[in-house]
LOKOLTI-775044 format. One record per residue: residue number from 0; residue in one letter; x, y, z of N, C-alpha, C in turn. Coordinates in nm, 2 decimals, decimal comma. Each point is the difference from the previous one (the first is absolute). Layout:
(site NUM; 'a'; (X; Y; Z); (X; Y; Z); (X; Y; Z))
...
//
This chain:
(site 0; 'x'; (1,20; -1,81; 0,02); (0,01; 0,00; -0,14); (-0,02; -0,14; -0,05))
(site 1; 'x'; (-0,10; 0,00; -0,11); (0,00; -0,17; -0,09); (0,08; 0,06; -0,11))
(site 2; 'x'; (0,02; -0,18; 0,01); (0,04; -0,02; -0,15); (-0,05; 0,06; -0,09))
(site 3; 'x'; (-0,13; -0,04; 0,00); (-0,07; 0,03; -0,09); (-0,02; 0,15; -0,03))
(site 4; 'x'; (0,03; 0,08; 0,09); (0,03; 0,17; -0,03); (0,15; 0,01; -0,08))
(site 5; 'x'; (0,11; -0,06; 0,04); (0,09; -0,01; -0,07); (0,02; -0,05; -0,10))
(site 6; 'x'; (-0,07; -0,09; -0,05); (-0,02; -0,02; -0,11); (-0,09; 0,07; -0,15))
(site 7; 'x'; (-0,10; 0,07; 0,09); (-0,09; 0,08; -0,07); (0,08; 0,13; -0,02))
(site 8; 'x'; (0,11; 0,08; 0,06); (0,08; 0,09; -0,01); (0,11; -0,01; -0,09))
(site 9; 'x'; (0,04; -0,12; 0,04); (0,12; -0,05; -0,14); (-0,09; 0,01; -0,12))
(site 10; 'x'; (-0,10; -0,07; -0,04); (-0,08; 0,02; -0,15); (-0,03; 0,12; -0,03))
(site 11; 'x'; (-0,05; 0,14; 0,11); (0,00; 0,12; -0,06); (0,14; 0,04; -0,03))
(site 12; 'x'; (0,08; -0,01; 0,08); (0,12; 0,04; -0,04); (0,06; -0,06; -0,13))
(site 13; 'x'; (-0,02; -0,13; -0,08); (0,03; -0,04; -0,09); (-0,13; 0,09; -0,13))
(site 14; 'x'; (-0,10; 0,08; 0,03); (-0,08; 0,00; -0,11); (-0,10; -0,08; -0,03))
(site 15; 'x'; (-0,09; -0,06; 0,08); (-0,08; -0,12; -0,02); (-0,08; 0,08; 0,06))
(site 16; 'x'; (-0,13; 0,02; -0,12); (-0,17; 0,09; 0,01); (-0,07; -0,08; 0,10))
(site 17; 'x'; (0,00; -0,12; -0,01); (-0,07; -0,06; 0,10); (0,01; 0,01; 0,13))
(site 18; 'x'; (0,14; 0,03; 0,01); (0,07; -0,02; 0,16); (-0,04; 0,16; 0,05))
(site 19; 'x'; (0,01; 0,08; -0,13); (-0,03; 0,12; 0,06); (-0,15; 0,05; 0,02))
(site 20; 'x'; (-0,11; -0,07; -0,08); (-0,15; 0,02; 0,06); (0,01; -0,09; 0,10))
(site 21; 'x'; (0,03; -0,11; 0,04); (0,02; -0,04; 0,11); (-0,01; 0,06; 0,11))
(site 22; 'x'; (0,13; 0,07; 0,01); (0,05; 0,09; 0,13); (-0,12; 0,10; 0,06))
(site 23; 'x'; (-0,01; 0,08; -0,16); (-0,14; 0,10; -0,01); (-0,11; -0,02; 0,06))
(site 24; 'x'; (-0,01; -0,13; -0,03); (-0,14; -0,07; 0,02); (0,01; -0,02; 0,22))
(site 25; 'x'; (0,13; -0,05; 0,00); (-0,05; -0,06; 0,12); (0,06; 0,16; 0,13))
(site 26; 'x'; (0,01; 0,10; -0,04); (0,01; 0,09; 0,11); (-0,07; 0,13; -0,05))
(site 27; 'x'; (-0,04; 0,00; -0,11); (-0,12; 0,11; -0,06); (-0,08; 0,04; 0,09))
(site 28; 'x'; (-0,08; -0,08; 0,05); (-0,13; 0,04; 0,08); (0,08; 0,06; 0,12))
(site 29; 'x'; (0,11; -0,02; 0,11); (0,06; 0,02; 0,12); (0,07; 0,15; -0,03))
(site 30; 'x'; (0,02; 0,03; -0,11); (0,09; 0,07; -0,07); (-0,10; 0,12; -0,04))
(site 31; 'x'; (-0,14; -0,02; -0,07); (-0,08; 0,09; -0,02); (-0,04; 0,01; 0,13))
(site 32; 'x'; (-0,09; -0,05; 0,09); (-0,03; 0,02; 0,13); (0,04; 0,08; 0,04))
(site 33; 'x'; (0,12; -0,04; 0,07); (0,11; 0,12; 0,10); (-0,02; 0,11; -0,05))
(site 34; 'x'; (0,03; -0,02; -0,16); (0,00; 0,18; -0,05); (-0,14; 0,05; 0,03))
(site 35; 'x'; (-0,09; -0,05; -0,08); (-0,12; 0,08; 0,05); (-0,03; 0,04; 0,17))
(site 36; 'x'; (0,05; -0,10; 0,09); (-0,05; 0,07; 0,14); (0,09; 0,10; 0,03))
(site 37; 'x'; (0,14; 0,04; -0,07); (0,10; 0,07; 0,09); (-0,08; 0,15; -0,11))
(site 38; 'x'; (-0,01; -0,03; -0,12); (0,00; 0,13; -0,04); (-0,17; 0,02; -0,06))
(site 39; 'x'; (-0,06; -0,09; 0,00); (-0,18; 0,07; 0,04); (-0,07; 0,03; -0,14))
(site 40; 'x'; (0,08; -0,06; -0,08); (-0,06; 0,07; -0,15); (0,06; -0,14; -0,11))
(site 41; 'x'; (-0,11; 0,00; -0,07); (0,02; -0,16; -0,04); (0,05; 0,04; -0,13))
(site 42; 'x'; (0,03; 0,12; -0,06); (0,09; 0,01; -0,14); (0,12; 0,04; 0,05))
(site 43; 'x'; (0,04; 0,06; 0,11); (0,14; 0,01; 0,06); (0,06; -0,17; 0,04))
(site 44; 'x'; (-0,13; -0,07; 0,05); (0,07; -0,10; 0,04); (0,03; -0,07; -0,12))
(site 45; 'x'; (-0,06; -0,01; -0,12); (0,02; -0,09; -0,12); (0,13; 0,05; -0,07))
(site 46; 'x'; (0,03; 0,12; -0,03); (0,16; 0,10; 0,01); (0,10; -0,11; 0,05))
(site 47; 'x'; (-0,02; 0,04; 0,13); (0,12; -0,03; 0,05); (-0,02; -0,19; 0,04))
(site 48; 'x'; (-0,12; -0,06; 0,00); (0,04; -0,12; -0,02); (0,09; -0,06; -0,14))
(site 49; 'x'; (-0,04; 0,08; -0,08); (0,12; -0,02; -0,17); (0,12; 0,05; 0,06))
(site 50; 'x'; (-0,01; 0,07; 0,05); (0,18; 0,06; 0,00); (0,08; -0,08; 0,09))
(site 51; 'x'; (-0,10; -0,10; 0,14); (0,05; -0,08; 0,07); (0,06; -0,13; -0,08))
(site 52; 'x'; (-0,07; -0,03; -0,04); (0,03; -0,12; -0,12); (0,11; 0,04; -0,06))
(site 53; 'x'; (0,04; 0,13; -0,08); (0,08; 0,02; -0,09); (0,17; -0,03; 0,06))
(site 54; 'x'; (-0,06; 0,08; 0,16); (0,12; 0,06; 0,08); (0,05; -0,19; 0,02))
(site 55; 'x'; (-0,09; -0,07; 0,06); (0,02; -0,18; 0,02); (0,10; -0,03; -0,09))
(site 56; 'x'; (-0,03; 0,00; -0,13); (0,03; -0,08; -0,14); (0,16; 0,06; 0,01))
(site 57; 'x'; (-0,02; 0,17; 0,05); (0,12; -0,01; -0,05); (0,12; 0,00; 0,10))
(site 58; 'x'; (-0,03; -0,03; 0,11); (0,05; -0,02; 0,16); (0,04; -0,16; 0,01))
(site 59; 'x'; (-0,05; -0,12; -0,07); (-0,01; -0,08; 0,03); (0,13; -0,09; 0,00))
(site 60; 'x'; (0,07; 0,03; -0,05); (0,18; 0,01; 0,02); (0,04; 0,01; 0,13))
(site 61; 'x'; (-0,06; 0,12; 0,08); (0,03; 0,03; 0,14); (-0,09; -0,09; 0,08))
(site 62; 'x'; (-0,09; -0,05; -0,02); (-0,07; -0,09; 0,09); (0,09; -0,12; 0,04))
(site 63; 'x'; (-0,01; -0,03; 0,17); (0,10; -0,06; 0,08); (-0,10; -0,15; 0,01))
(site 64; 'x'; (0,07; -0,12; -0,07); (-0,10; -0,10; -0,04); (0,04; -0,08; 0,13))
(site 65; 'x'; (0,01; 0,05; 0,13); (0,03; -0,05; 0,11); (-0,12; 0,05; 0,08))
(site 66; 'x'; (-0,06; 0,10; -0,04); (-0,12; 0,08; 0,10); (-0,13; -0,05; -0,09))
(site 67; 'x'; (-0,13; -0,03; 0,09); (-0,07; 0,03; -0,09); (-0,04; 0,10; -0,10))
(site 68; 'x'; (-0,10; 0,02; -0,11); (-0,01; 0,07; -0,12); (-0,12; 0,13; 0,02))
(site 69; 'x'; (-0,10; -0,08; 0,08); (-0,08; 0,10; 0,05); (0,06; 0,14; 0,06))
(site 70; 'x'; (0,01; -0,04; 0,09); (0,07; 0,11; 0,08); (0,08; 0,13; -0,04))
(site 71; 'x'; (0,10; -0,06; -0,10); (0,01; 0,03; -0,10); (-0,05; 0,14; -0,08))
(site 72; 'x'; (-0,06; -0,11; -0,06); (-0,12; 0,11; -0,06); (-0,15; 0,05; 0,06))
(site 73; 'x'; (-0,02; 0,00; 0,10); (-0,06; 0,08; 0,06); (0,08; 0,15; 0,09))
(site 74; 'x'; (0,11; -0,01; -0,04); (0,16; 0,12; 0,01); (-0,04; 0,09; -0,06))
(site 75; 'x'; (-0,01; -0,06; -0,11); (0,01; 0,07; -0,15); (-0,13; 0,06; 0,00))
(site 76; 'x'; (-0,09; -0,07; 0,03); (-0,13; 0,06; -0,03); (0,02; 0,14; 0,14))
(site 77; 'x'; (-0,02; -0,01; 0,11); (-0,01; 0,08; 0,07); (0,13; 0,12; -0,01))
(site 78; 'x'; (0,09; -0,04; -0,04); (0,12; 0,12; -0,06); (-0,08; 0,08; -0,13))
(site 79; 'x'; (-0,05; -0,07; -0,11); (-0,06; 0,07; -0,09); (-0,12; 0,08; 0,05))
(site 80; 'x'; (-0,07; -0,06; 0,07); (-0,12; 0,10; 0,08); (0,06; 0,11; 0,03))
(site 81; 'x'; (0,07; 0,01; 0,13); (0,07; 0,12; 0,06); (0,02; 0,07; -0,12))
(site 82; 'x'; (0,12; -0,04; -0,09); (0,04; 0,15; -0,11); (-0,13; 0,00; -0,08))
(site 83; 'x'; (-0,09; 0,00; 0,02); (-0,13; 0,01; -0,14); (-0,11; 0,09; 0,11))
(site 84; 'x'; (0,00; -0,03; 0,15); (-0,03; 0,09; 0,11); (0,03; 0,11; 0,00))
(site 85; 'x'; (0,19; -0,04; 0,00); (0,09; 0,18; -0,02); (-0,04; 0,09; -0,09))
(site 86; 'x'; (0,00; -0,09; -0,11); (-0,03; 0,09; -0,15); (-0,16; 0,05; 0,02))
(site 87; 'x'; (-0,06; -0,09; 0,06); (-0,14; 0,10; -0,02); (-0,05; 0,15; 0,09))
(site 88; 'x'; (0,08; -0,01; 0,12); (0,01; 0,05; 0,10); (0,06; 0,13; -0,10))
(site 89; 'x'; (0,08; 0,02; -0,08); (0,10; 0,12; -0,03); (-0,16; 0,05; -0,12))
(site 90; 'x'; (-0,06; -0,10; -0,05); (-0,09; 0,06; -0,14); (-0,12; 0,04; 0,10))
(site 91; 'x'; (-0,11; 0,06; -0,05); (-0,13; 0,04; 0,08); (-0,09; -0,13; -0,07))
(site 92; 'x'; (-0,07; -0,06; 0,02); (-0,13; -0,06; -0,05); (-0,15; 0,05; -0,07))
(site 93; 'x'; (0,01; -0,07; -0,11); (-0,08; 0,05; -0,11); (-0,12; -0,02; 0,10))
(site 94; 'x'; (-0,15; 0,09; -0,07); (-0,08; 0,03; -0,01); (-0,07; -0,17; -0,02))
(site 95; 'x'; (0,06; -0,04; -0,11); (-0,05; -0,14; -0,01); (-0,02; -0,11; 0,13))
(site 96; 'x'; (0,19; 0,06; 0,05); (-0,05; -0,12; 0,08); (-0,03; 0,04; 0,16))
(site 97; 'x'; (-0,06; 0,14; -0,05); (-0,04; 0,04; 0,22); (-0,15; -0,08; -0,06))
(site 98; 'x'; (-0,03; 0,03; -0,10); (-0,18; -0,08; -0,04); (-0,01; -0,09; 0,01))
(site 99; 'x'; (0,14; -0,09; -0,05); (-0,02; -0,16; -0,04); (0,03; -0,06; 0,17))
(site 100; 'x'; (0,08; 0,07; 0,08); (-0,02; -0,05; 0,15); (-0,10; 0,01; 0,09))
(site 101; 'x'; (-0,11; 0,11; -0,03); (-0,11; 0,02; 0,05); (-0,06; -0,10; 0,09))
(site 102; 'x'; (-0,05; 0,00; 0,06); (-0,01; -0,14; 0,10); (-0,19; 0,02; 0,02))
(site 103; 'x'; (-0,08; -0,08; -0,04); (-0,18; -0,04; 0,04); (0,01; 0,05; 0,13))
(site 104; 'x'; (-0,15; 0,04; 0,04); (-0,03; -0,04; 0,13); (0,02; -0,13; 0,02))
(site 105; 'x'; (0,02; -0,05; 0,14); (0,03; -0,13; 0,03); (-0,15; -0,09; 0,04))
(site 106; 'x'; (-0,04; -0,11; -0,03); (-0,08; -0,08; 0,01); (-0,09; 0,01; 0,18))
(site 107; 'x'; (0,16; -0,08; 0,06); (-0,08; 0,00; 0,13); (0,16; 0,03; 0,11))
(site 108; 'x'; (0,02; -0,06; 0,10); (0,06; 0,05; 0,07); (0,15; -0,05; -0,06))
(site 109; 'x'; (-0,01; -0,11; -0,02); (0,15; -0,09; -0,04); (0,04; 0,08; -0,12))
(site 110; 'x'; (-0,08; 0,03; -0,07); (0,06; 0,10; -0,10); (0,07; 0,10; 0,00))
(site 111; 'x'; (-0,10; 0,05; 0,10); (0,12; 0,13; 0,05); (0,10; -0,02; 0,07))
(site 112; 'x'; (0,01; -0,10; 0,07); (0,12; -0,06; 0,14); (0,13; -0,01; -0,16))
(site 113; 'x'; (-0,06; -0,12; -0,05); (0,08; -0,03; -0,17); (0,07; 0,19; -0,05))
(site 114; 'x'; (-0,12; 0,07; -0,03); (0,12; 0,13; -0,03); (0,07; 0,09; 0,06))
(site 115; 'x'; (-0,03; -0,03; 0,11); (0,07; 0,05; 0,11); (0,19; -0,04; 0,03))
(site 116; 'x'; (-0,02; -0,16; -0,02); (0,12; -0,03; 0,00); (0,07; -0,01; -0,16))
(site 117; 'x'; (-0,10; -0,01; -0,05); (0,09; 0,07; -0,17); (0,08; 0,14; 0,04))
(site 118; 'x'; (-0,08; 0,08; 0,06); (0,10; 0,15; -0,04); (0,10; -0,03; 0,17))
(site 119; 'x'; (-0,05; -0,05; 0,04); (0,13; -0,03; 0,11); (0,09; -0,01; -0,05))
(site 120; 'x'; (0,02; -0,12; -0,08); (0,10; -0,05; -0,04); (0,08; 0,09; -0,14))
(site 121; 'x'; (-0,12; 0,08; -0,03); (0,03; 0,10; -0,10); (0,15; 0,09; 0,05))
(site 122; 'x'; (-0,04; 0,03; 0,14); (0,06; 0,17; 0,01); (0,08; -0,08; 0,12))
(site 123; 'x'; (0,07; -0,14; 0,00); (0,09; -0,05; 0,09); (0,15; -0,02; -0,10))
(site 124; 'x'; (0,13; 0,06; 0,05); (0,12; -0,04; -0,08); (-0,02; -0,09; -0,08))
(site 125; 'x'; (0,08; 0,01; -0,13); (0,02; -0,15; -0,06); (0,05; -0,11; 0,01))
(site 126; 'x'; (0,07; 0,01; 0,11); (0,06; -0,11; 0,10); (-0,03; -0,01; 0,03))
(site 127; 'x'; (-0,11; 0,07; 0,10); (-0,13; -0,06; 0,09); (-0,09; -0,11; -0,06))
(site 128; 'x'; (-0,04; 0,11; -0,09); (-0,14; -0,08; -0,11); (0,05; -0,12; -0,03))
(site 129; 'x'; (0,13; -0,02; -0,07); (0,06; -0,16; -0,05); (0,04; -0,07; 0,07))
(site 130; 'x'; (0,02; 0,00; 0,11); (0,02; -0,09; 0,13); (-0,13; -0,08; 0,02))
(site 131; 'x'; (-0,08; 0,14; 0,03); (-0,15; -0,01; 0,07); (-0,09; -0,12; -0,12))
(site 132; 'x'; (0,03; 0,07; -0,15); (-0,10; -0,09; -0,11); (0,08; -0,22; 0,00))
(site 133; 'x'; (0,13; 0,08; 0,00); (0,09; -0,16; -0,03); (-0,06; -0,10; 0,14))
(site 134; 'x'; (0,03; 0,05; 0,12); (-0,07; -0,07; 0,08); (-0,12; -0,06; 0,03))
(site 135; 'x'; (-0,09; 0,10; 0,03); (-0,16; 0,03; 0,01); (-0,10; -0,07; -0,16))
(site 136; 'x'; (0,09; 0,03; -0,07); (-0,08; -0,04; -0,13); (0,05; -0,10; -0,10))
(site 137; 'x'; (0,15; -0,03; 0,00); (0,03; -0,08; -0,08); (0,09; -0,10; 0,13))
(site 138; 'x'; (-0,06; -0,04; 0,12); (0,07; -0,07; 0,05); (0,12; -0,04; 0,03))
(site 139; 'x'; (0,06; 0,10; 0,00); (0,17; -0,02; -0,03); (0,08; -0,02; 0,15))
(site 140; 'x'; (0,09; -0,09; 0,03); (0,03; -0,01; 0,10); (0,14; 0,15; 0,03))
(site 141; 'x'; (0,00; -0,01; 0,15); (0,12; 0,17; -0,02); (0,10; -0,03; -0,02))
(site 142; 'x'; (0,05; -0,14; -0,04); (0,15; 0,02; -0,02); (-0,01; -0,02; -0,19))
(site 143; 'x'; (-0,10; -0,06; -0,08); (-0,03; 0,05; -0,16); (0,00; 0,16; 0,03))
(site 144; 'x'; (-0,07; 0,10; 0,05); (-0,01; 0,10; -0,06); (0,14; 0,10; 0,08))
(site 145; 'x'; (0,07; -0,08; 0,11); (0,11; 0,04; -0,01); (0,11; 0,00; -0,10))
(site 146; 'x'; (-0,05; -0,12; -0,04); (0,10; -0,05; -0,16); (0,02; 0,13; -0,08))
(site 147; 'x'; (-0,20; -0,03; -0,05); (-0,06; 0,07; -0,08); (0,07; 0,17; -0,02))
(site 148; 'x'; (0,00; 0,05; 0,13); (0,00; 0,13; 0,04); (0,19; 0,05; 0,00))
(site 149; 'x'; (0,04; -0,13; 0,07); (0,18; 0,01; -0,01); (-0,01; 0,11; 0,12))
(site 150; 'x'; (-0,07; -0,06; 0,10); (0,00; 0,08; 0,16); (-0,01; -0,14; 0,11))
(site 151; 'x'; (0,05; 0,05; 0,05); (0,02; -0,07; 0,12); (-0,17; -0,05; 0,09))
(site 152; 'x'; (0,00; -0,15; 0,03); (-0,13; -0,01; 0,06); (-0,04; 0,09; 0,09))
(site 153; 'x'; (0,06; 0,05; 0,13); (-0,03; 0,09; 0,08); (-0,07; 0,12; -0,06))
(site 154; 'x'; (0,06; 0,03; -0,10); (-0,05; 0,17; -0,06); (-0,11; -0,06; -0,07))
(site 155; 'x'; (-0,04; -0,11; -0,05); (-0,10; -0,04; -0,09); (-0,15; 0,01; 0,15))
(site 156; 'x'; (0,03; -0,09; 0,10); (-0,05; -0,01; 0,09); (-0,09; 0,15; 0,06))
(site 157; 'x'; (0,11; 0,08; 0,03); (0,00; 0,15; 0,01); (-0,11; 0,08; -0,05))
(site 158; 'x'; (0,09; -0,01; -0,19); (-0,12; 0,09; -0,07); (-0,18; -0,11; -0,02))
(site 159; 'x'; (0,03; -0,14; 0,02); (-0,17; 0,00; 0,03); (-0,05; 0,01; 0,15))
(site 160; 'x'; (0,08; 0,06; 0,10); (-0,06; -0,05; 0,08); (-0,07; 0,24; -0,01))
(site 161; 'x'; (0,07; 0,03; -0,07); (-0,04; 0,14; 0,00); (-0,09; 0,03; -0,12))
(site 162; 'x'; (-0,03; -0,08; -0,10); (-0,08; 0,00; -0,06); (-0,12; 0,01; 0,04))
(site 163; 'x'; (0,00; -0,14; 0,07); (-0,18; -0,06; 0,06); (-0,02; 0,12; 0,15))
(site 164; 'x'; (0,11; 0,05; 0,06); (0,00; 0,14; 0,09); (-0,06; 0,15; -0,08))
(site 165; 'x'; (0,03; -0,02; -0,14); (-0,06; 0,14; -0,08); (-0,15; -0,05; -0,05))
(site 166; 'x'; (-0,01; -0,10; -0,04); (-0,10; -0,04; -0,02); (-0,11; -0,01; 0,10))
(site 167; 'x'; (0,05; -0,08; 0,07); (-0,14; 0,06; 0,09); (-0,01; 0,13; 0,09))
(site 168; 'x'; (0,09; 0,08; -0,01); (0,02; 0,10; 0,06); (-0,13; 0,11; -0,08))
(site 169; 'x'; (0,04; -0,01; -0,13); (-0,11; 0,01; -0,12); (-0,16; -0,06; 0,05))
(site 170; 'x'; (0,02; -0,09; -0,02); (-0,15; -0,09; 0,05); (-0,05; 0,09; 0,10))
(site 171; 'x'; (0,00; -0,03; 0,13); (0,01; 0,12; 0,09); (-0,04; 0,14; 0,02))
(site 172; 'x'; (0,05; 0,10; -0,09); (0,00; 0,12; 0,01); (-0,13; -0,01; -0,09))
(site 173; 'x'; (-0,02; -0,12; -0,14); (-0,11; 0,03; -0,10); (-0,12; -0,08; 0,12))
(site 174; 'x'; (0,03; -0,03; 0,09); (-0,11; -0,04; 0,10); (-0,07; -0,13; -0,03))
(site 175; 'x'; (0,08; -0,07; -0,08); (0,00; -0,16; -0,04); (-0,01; -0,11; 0,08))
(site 176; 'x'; (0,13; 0,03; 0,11); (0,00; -0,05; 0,08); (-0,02; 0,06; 0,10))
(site 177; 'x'; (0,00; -0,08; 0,16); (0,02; 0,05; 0,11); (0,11; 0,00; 0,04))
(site 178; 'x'; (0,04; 0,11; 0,13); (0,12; 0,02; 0,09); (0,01; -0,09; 0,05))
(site 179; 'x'; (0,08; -0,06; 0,10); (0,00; -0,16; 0,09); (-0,05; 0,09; 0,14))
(site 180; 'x'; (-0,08; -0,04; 0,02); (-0,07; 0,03; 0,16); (-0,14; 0,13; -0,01))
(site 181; 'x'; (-0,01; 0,02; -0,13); (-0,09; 0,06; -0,04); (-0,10; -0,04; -0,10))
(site 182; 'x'; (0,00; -0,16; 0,04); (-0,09; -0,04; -0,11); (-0,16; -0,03; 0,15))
(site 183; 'x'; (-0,13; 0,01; -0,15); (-0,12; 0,01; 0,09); (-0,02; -0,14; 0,13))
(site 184; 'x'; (-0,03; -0,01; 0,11); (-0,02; -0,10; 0,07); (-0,15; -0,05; -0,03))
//
């Protein structure tokens, strides 16, 4: 934790606009990100990146100015994913968006390797997927997204080490990759 997080949290908490496009400003991008890789649709992810923010502003009371702030809020973000996962999972999906996900033929081979591991990561738990994106993608060490997650490093460890096991298990079967002792000589 800095100061300087503690201090920028005291000024939203007092009401100071600045302090609070501040905050906005400096975890927006990490905040949209995550959403968009966990849930795959860039007006779901803009949703629930507002509602993350909203849920911050008004949580910020509870934030422990002994821990860092990130962590934090990368909680919140992956807690709001999951319930906006649950909730979609219960509705069917419009017409709009089986179109608007539609996927090109792919260019050349990295392309397709690239959408390959998109729907991997699509149809892996959401504790899988946010382990697997916080790590792999936003560089997070496993005791942050233990924070993050409010799971123990081992189970963090666990669910990515079964992630990148579904994942390429996936790769694999789509014939992406090779089996170990079955690659060409």
């Amino acid at each position: 934790m800095s100061v300087d997080e503690a201090g920028l949290v005291e000024c939203c908490l007092r009401g100071d606009p600045q302090a609070v496009q501040t905050l906005v400003e400096r975890f927006q991008a990490d905040v949209f990100g995550l959403c968009l890789r966990i849930l795959s649709h860039r007006q779901d992810a803009e949703d629930v990146t507002q509602e993350v923010f909203l849920r911050i502003f008004r949580s910020l009371t509870r934030w422990d100015s002994s821990r860092p702030l990130k962590p934090w809020i990368i909680g919140i973000t992956v807690n709001r994913c999951r319930t906006w996962l649950a909730q979609r999972s219960r509705h069917p999906e419009s017409a709009d968006y089986l179109q608007e996900t539609a996927a090109s033929a792919p260019a050349d081979d990295s392309a397709e390797l690239v959408r390959e591991i998109q729907d991997a990561l699509r149809e892996l738990r959401p504790e899988y997927r946010s382990v697997f994106l916080l790590f792999h993608e936003h560089g997070q060490p496993y005791e942050d997204i233990a924070t993050a997650l409010d799971r123990p490093v081992g189970t963090i460890k666990t669910w990515l080490h079964r992630a990148r096991l579904e994942v390429l298990g996936r790769l694999r079967r789509r014939g992406m990759v090779a089996e170990v002792g079955h690659e060409l000589s």
